[in-house]
Every structure is written in structure tokens, then in C-alpha cells.
Z-matrix of the N, CA and C atoms (Angstrom, degrees):
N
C 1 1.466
C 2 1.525 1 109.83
N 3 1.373 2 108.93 1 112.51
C 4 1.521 3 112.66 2 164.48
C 5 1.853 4 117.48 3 -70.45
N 6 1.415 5 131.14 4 148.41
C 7 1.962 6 130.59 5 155.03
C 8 0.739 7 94.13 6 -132.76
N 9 1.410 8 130.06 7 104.44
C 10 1.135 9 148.12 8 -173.66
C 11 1.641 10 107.71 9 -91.99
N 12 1.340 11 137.44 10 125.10
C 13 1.437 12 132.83 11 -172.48
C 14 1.350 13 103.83 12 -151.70
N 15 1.665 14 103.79 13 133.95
C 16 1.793 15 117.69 14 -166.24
C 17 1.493 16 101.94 15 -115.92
N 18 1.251 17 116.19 16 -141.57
C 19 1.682 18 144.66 17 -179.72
C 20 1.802 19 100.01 18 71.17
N 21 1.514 20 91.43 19 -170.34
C 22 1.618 21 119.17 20 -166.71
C 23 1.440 22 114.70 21 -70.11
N 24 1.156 23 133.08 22 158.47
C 25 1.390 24 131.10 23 143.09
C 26 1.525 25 119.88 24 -34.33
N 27 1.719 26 103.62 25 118.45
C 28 1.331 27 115.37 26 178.00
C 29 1.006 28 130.46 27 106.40
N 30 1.579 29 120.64 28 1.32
C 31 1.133 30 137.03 29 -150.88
C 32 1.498 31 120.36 30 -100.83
N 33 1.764 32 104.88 31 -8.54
C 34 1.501 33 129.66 32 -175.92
C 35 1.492 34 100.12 33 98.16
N 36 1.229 35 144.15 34 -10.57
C 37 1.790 36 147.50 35 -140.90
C 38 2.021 37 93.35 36 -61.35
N 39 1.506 38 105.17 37 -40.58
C 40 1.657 39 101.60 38 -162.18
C 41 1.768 40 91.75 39 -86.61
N 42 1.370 41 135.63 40 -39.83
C 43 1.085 42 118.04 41 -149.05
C 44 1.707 43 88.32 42 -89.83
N 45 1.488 44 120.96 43 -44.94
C 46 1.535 45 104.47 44 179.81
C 47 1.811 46 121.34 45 -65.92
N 48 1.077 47 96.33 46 -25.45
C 49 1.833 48 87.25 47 171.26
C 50 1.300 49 104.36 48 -90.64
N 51 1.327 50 134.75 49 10.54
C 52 1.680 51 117.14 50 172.79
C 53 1.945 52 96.68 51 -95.84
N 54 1.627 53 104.97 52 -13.58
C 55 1.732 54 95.27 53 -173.73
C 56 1.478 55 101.01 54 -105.20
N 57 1.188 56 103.32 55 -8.84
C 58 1.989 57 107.76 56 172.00
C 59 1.811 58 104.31 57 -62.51
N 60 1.517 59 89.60 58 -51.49
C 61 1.667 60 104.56 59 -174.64
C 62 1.368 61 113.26 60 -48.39
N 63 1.548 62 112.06 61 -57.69
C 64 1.357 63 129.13 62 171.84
C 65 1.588 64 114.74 63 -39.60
N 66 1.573 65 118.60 64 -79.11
C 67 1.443 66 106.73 65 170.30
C 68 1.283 67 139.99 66 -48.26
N 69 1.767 68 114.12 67 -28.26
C 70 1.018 69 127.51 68 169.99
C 71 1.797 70 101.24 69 -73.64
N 72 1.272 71 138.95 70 -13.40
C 73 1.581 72 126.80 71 -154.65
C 74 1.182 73 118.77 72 8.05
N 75 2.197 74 96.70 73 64.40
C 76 1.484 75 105.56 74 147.77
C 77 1.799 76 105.23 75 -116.70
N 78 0.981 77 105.50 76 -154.29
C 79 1.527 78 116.57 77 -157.81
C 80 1.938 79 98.53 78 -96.09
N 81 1.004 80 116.52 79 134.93
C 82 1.631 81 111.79 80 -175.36
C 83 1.641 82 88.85 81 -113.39
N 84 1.523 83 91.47 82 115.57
C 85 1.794 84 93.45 83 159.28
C 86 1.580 85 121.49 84 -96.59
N 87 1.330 86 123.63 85 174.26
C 88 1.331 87 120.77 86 -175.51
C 89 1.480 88 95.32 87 -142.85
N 90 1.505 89 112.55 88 92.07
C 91 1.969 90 92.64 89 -175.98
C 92 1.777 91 97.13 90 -75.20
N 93 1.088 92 145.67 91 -16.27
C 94 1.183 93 124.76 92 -167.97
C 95 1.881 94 98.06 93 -78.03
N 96 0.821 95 144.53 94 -18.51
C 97 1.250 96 154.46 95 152.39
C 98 1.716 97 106.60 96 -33.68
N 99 1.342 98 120.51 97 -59.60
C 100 1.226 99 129.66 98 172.20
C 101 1.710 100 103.74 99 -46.90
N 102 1.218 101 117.42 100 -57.72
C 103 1.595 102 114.44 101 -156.66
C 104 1.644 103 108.02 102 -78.53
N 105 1.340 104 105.64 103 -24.22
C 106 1.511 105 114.27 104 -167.28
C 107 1.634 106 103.42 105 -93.87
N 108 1.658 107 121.42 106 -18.79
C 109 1.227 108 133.85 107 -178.92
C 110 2.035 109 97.79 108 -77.38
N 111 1.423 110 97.80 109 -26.52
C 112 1.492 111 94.75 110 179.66
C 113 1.644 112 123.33 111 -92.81
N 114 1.577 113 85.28 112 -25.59
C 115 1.341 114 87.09 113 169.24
C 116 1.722 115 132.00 114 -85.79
N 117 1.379 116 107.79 115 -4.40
C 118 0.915 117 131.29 116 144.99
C 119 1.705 118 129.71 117 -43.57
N 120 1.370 119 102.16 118 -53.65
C 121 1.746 120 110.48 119 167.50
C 122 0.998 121 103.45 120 -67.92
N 123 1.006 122 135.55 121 -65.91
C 124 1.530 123 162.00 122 -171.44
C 125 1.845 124 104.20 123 -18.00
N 126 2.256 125 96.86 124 -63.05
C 127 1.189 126 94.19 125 175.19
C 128 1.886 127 120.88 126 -71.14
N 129 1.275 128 69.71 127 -32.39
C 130 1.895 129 85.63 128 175.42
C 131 1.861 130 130.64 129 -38.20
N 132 1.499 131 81.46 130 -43.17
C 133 1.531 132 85.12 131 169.84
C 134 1.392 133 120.45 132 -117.95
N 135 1.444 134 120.66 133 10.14
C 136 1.187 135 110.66 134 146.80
C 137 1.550 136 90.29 135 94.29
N 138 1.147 137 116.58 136 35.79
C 139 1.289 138 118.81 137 177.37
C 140 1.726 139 99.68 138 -91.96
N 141 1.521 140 132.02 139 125.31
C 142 1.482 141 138.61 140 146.28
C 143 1.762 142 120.06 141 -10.19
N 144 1.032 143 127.57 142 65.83
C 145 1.385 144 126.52 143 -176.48
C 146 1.847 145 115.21 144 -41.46
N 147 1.353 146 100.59 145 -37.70
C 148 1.313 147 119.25 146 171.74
C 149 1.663 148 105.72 147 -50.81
N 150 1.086 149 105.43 148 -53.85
C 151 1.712 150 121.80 149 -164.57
C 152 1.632 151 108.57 150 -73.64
N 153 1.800 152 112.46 151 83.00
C 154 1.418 153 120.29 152 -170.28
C 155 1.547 154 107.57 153 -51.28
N 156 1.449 155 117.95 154 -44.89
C 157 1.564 156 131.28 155 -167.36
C 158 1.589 157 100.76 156 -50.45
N 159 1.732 158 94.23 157 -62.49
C 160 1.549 159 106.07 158 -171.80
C 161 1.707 160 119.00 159 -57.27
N 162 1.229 161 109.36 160 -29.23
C 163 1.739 162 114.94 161 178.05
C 164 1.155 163 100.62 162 -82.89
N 165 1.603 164 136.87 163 -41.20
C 166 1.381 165 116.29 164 170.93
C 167 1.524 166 127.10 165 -31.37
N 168 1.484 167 81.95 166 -76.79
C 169 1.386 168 118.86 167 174.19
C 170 2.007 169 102.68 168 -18.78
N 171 1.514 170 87.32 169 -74.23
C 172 1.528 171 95.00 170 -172.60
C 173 1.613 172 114.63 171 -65.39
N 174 1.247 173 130.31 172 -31.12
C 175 1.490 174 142.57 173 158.24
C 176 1.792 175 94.89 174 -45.28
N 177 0.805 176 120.59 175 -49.70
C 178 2.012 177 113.09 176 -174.60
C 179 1.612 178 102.69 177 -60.17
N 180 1.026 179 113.15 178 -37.06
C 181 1.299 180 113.54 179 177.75
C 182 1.422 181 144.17 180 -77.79
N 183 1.279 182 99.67 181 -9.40
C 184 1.189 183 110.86 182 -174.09
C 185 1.708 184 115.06 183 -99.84
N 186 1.142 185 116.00 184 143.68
C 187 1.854 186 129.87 185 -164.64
C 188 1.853 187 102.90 186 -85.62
N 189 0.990 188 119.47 187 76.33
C 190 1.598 189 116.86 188 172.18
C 191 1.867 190 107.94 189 -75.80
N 192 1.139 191 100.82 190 137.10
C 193 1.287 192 114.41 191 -163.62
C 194 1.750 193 102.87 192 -122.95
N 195 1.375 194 133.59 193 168.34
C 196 1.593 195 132.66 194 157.26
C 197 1.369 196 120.82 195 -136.37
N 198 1.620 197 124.85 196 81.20
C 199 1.453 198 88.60 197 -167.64
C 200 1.590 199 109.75 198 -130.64
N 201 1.537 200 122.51 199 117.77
C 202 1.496 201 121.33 200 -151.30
C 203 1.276 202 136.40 201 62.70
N 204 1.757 203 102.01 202 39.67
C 205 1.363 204 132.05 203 -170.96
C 206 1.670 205 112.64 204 53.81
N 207 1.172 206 92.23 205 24.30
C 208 1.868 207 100.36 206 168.98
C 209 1.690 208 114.02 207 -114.81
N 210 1.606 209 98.19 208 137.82
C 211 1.906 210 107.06 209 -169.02
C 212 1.413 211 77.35 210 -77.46
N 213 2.109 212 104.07 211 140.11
C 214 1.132 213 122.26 212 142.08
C 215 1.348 214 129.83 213 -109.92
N 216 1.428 215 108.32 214 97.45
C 217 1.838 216 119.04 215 -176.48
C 218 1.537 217 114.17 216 -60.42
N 219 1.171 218 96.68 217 106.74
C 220 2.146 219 78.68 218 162.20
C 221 1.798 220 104.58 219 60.45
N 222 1.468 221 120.32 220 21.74
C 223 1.685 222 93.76 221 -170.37
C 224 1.377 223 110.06 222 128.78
N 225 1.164 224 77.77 223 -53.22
C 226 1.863 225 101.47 224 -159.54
C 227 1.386 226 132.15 225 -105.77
N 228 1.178 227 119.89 226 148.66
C 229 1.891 228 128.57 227 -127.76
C 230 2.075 229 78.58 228 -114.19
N 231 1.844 230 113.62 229 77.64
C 232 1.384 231 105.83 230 158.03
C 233 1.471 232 142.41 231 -79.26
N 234 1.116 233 94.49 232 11.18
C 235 1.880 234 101.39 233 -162.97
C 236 1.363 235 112.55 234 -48.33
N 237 1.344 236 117.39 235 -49.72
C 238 1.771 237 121.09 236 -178.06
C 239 1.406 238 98.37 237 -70.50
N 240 1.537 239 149.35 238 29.09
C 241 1.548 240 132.23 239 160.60
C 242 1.533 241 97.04 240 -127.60
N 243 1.533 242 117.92 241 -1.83
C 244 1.722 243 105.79 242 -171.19
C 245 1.458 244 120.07 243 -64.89
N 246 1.417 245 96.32 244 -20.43
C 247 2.203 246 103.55 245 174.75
C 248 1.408 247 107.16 246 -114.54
N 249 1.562 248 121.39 247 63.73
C 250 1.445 249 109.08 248 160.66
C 251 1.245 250 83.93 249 -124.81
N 252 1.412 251 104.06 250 154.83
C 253 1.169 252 136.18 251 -162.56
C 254 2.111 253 133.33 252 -38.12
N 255 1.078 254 91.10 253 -48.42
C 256 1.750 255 118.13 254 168.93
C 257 1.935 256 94.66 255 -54.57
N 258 1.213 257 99.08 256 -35.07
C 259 1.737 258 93.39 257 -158.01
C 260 1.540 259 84.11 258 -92.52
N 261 1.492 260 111.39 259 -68.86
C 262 1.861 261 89.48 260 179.40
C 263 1.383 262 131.71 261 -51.34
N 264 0.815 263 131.84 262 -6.24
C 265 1.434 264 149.85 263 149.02
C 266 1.461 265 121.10 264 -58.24
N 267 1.126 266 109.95 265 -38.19
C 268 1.483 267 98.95 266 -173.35
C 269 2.228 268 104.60 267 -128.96
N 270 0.527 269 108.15 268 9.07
C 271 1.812 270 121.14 269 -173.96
C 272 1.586 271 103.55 270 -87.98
N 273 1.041 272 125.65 271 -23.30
C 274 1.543 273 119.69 272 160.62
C 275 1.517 274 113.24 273 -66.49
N 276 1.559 275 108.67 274 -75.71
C 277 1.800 276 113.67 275 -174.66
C 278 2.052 277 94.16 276 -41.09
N 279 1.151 278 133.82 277 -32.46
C 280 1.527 279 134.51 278 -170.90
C 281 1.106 280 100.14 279 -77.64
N 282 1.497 281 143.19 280 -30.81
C 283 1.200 282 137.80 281 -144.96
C 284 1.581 283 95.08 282 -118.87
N 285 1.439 284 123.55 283 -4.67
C 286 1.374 285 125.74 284 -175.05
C 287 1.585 286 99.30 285 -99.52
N 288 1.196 287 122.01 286 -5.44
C 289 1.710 288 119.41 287 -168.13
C 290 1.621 289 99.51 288 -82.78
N 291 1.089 290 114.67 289 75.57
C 292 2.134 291 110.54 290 170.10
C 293 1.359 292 125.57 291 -6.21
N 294 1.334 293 113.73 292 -40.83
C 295 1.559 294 112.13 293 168.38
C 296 1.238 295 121.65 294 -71.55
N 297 1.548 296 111.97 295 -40.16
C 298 1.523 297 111.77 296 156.36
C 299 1.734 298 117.00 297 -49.38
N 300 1.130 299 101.78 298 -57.17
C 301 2.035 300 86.75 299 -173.64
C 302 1.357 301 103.03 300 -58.82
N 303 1.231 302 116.80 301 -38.58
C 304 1.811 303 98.34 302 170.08
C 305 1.245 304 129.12 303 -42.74
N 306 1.544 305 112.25 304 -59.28
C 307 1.582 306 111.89 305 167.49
C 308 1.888 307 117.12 306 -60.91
N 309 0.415 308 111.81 307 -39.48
C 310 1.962 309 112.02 308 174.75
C 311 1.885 310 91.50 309 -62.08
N 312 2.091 311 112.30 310 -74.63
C 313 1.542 312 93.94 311 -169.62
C 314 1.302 313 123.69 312 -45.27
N 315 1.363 314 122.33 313 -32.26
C 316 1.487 315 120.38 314 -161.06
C 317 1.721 316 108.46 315 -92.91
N 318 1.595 317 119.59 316 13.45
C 319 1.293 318 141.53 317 175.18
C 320 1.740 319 92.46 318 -96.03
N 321 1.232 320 110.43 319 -68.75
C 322 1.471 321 133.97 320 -165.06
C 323 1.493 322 98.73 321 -48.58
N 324 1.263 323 133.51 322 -27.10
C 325 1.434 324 151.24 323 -141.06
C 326 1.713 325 95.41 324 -122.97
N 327 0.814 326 114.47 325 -27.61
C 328 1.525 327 112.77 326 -177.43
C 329 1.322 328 99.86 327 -97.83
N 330 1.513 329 132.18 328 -49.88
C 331 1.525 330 127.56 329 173.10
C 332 1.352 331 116.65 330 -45.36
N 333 1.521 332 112.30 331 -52.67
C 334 1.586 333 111.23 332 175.65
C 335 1.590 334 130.35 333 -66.38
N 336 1.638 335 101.34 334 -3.81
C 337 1.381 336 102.58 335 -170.04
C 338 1.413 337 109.59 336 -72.87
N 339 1.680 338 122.10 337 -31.02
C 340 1.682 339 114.07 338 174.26
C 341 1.623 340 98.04 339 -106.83
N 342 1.513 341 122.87 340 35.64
C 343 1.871 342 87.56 341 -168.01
C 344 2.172 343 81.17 342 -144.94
N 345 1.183 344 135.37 343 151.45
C 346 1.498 345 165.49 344 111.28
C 347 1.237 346 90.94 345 -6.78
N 348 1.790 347 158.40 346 115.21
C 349 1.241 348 138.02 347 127.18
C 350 1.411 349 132.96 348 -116.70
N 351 1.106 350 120.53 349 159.27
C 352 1.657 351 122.62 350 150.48
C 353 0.862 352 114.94 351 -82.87
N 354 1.448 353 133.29 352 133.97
C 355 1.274 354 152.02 353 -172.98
C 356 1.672 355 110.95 354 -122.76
N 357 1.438 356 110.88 355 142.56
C 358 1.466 357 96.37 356 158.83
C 359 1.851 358 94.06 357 -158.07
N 360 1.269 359 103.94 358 153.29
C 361 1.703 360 132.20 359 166.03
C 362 1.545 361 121.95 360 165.50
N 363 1.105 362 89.41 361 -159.76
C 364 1.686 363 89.43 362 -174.71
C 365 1.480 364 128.61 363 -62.64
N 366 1.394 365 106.80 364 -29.73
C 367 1.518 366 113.27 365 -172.13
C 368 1.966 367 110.12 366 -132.12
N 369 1.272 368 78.80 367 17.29
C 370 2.002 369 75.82 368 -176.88
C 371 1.431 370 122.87 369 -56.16
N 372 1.856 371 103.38 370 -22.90
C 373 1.759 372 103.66 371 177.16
C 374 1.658 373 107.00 372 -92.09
N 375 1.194 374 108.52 373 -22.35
C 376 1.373 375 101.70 374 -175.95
C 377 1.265 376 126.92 375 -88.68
N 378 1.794 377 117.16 376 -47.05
C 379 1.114 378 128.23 377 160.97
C 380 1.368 379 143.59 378 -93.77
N 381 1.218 380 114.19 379 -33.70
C 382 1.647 381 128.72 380 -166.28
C 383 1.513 382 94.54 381 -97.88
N 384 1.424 383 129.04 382 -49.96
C 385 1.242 384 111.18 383 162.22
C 386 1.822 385 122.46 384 -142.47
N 387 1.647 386 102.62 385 88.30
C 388 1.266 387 101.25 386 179.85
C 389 1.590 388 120.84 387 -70.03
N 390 1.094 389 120.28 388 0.68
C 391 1.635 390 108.30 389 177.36
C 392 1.004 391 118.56 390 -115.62
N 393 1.577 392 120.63 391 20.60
C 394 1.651 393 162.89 392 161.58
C 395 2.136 394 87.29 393 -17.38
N 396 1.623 395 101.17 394 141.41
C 397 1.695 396 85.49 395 -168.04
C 398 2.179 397 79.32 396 -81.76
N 399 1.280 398 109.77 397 -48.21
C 400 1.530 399 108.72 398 173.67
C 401 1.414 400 124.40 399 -88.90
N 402 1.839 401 112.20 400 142.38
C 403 1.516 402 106.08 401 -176.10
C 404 1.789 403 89.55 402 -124.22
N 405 1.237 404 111.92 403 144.82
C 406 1.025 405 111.11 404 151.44
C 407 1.990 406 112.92 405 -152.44
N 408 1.364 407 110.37 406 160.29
C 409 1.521 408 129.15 407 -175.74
C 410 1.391 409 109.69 408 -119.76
N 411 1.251 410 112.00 409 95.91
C 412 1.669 411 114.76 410 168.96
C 413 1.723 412 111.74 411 -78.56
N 414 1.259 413 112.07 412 151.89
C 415 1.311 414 121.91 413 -177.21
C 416 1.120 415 106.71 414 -158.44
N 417 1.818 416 117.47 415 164.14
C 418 1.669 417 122.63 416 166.25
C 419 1.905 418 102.20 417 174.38
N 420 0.915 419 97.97 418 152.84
C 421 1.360 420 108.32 419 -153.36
C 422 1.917 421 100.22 420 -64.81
N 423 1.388 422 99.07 421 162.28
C 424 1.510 423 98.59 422 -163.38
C 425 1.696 424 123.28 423 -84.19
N 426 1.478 425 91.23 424 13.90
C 427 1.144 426 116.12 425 167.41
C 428 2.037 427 124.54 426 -78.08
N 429 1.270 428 89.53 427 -59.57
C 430 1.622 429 109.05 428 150.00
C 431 1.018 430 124.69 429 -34.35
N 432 1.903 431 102.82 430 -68.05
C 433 1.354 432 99.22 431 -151.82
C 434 1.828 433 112.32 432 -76.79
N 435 1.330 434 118.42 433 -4.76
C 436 1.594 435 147.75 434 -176.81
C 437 1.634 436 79.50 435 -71.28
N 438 1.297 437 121.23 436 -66.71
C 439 1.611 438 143.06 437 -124.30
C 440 2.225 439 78.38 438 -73.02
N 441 1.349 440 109.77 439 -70.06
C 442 0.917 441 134.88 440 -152.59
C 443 1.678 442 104.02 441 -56.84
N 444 1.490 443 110.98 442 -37.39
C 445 1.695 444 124.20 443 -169.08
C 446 1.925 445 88.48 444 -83.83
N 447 1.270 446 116.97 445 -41.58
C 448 1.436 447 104.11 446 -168.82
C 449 1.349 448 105.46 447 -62.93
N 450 1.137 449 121.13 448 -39.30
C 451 2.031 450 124.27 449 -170.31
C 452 1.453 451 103.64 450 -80.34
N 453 1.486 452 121.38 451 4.98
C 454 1.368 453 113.11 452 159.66
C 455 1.337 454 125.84 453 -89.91
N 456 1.364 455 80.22 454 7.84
C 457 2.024 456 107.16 455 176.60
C 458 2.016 457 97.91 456 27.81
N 459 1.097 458 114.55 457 60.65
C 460 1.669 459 130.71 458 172.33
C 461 1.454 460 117.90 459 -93.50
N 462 1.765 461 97.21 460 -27.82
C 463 1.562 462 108.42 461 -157.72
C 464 1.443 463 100.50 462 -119.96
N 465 1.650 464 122.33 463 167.98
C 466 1.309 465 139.70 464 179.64
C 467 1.649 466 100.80 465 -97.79
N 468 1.011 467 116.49 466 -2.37
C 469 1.345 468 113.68 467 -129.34
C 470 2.356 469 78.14 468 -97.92
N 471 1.289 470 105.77 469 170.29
C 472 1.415 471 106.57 470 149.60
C 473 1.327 472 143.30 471 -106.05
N 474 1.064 473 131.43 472 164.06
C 475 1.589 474 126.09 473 -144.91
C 476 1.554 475 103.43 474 -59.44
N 477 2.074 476 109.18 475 -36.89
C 478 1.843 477 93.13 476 172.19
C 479 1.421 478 113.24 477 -86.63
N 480 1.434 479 126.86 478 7.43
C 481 1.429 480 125.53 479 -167.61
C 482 1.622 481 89.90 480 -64.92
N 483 1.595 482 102.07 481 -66.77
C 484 1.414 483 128.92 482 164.09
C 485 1.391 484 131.12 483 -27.00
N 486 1.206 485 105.50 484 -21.97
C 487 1.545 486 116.64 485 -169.73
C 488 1.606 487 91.29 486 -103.46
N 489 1.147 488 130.62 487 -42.71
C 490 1.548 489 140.94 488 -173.33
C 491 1.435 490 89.97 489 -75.06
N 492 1.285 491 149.77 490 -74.87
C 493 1.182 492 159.11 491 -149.44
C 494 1.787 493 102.98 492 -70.49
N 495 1.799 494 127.36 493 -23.06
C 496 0.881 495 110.79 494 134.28
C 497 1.299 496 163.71 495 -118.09
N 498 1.663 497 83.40 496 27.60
C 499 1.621 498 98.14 497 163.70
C 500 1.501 499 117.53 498 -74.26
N 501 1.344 500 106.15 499 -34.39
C 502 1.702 501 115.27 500 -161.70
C 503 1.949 502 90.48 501 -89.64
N 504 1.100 503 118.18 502 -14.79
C 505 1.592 504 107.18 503 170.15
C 506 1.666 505 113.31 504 -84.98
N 507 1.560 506 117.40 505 -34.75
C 508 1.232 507 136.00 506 160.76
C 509 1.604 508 105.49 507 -17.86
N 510 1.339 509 84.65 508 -82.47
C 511 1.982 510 110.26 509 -162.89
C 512 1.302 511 86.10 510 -62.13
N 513 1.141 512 149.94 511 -70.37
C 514 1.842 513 136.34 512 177.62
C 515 1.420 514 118.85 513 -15.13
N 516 1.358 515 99.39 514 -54.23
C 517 1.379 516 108.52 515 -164.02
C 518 1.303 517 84.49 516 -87.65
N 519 1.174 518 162.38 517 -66.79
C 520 1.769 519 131.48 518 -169.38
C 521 0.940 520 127.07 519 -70.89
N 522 1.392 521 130.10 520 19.17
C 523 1.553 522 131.39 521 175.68
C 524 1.379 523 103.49 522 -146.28
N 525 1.558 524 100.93 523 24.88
C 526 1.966 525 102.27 524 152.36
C 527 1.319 526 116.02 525 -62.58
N 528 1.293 527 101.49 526 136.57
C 529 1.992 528 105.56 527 173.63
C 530 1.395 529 95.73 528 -59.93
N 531 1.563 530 157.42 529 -17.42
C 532 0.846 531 122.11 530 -139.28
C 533 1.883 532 94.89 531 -162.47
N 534 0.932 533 167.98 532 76.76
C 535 1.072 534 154.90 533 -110.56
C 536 1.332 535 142.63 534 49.60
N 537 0.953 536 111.10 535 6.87
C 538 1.337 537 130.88 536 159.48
C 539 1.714 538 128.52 537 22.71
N 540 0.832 539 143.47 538 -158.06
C 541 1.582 540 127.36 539 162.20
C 542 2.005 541 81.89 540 -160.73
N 543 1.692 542 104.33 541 117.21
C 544 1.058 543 121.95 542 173.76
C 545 1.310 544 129.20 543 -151.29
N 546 1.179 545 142.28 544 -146.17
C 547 1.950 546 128.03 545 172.14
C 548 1.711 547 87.25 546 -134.38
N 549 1.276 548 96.45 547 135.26
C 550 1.089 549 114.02 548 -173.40
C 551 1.891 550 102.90 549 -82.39
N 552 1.415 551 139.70 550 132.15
C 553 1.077 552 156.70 551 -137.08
C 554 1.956 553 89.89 552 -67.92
N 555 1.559 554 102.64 553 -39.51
C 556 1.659 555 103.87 554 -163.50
C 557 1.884 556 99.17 555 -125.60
N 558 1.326 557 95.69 556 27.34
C 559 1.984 558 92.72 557 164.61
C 560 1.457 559 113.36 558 -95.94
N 561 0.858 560 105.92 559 149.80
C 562 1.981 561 114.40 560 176.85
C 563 1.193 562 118.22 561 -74.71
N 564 1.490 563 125.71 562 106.10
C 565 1.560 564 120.68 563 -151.64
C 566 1.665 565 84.00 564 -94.14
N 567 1.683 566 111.78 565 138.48
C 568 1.331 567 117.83 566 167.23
C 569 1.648 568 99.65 567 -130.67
N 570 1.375 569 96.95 568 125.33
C 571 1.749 570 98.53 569 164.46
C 572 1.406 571 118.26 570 -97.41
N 573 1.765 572 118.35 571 106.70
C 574 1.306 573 130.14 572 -166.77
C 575 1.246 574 109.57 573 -68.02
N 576 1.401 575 123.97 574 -4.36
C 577 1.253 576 119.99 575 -171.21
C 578 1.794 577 135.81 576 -26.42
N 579 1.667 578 79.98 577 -66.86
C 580 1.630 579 98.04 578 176.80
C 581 1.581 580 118.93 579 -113.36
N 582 1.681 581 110.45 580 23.42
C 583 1.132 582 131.61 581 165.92
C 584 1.691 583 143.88 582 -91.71
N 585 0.910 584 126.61 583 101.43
C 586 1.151 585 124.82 584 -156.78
C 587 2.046 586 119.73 585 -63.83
N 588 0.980 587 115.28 586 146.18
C 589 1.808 588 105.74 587 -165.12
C 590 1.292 589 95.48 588 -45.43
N 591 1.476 590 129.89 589 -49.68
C 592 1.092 591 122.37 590 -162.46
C 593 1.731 592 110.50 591 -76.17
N 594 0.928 593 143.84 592 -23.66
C 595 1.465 594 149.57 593 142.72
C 596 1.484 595 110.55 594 -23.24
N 597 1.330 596 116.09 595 -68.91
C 598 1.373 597 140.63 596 -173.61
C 599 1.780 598 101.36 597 -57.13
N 600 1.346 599 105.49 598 -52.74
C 601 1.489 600 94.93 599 -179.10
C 602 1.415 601 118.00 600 -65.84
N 603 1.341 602 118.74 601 -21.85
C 604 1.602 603 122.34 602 -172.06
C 605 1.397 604 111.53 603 -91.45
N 606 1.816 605 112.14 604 -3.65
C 607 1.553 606 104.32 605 172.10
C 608 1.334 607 111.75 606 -95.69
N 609 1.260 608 107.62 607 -15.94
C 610 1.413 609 133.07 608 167.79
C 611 1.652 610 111.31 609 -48.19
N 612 1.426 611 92.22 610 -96.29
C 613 1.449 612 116.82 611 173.43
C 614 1.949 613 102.15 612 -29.94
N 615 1.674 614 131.19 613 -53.98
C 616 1.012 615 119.83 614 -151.31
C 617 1.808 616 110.98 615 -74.98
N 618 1.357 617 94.96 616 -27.81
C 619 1.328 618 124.41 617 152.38
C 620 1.752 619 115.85 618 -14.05
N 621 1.560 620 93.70 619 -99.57
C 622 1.529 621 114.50 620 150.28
C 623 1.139 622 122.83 621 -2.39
N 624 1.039 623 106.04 622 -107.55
C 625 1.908 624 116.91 623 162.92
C 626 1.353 625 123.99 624 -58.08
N 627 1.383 626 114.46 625 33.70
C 628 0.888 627 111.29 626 147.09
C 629 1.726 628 158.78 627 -71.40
């Protein structure tokens, strides 16, 4: 069983599909974890972010791992460095390069082949898995979703640095050539706005069992 879950930064997408996963005891994926785990190396070694050829290149190489909804880089257990700042900053323009979503989808595609998951990112209903048995689209105004990333106290940044940083990642992600960030024609649009996580999981969940 694929639950497939999209929308913007801030929207609850990682913390409600990691407690969907939980009650359900299936596997909670995080593909933005994948792109930011690379972009992570990426800054690490000083690879040209600018330089599409050269990040490919170096994206082929690198060992992405999943184990207890934690990215394993190269070996190594990065999950607590995937939201500091350098990486949110730069993991969109990385995550827009097409050859890159190939290497992450065709990762994402091999995890689900023996495992039940929750999924969530930008394109999980549309692209990575459109025949998903559940679709859903989280949303909430960009007021929130600023509001919501600052109290995860993750960032240096200030509450409008944050708010600017995800508007201008926003518009990236919907005018990717290639994954796009959109509502999928048959996902369940919920606006988290004035909804509480636990709200969100029970429209979810009622969904489901339906």
C-alpha cells in the first residue's frame, strides 16, 4: 500500500505522515530527505551547485540508504543536519535537475517494492507515485507555513527571512520542468491552516478506512 502526501513547506506533510505511518505500522518515507541528504554531500565536498553536469555526475555516486525513517549518506546516519540552513537553501535548485529525480525516484521505487509506505513531497501523487492507492495535498497559508518552520527552531534564519526563503522555494518547486509541486486531479485537498496535526491525521486516517 502506497499514502501518498504532497504540498509546500509547513504544511505538517513530514510530521503527519510519520504518525499516519506509526498507527498504520507501515514505513514513513520522506523523499525530500533524499534530495537534501544529497545536497548535503554536494555542499560537503565542494562540488559547484551551479555545475548541473558536475552534480549529476556526483549525485550517481553517492550510496543513499533508509533505515527507521533516517537518510543513510555514504554509511552514515545524516538526518539531524538535513534542515540547517546551507542545505535548505540550496536542495530545491538540486532537486529541480531531472536526472537527479531519477536517481532519488528510482531509489524511492526500490524501497517500496517489498515495504507498505507513507510517503510525502512535492510530487509523490503526481509523479513518483501516480497510482498511489491514497492521494492527498496538504496546504496552509504562507503565513503558517513561515509560522510553523520557525517554532521548529531548525533554522538561524528569522521568522520573515523564512517566510521569503519559502516563498522563493515555493515558486521553484511549481515551475520545475520536471516534478513540479501541484494537486494531483484525484488527491484530497486539506487546508491545515486552522487545523490541528491531530485533526489532519483523522481526515486522513477516516479517509483510509473508508
Amino acid at each position: 500500500m502506497v499514502i501518498a502526501i504532497d504540498g509546500p513547506a509547513g504544511t505538517g506533510k513530514s510530521t503527519v505522515a510519520g504518525i499516519i505511518a506509526k498507527r498504520l505500522n507501515i514505513t514513513f518515507l520522506n523523499s525530500g530527505s533524499f534530495y537534501r541528504g544529497l545536497t548535503l554531500a554536494i555542499l560537503e565536498a565542494g562540488v559547484d551547485i551551479s555545475d548541473k553536469n558536475a552534480v549529476i555526475e556526483f549525485c550517481k555516486k553517492q550510496d543513499l540508504g533508509y533505515v527507521n525513517s533516517h537518510l543513510i549518506l555514504n554509511g552514515v546516519d545524516v538526518e539531524d543536519r538535513l534542515h540547517e540552513d546551507a542545505v535548505s537553501a540550496n536542495a530545491s535548485p538540486v532537486s529541480a535537475i531531472p536526472e537527479v529525480r531519477h536517481i532519488v525516484n528510482d531509489k524511492l521505487h526500490a524501497i517500496t517494492k517489498s515495504l507498505s509506505i507513507v510517503c510525502e513531497g512535492r510530487d509523490m501523487t503526481t509523479v513518483v507515485f501516480p497510482d498511489a492507492e491514497y492521494k492527498f495535498y496538504l496546504d496552509a497559508s504562507i503565513d503558517v507555513q513561515a509560522q510553523r518552520r520557525f517554532d521548529q527552531g531548525v533554522s538561524n534564519l528569522s521568522l520573515e527571512e523564512i517566510k521569503a526563503a519559502i516563498i522563493k522555494r515555493d515558486e521553484l518547486d511549481k515551475n520545475k520542468v520536471e516534478g513540479s509541486l501541484k494537486i494531483a486531479p484525484d488527491a484530497t485537498y486539506i487546508d491545515t491552516s486552522d487545523l490541528t496535526i491531530e485533526n489532519v491525521c483523522e481526515i486522513i486516517i477516516s479517509k483510509i478506512h473508508q
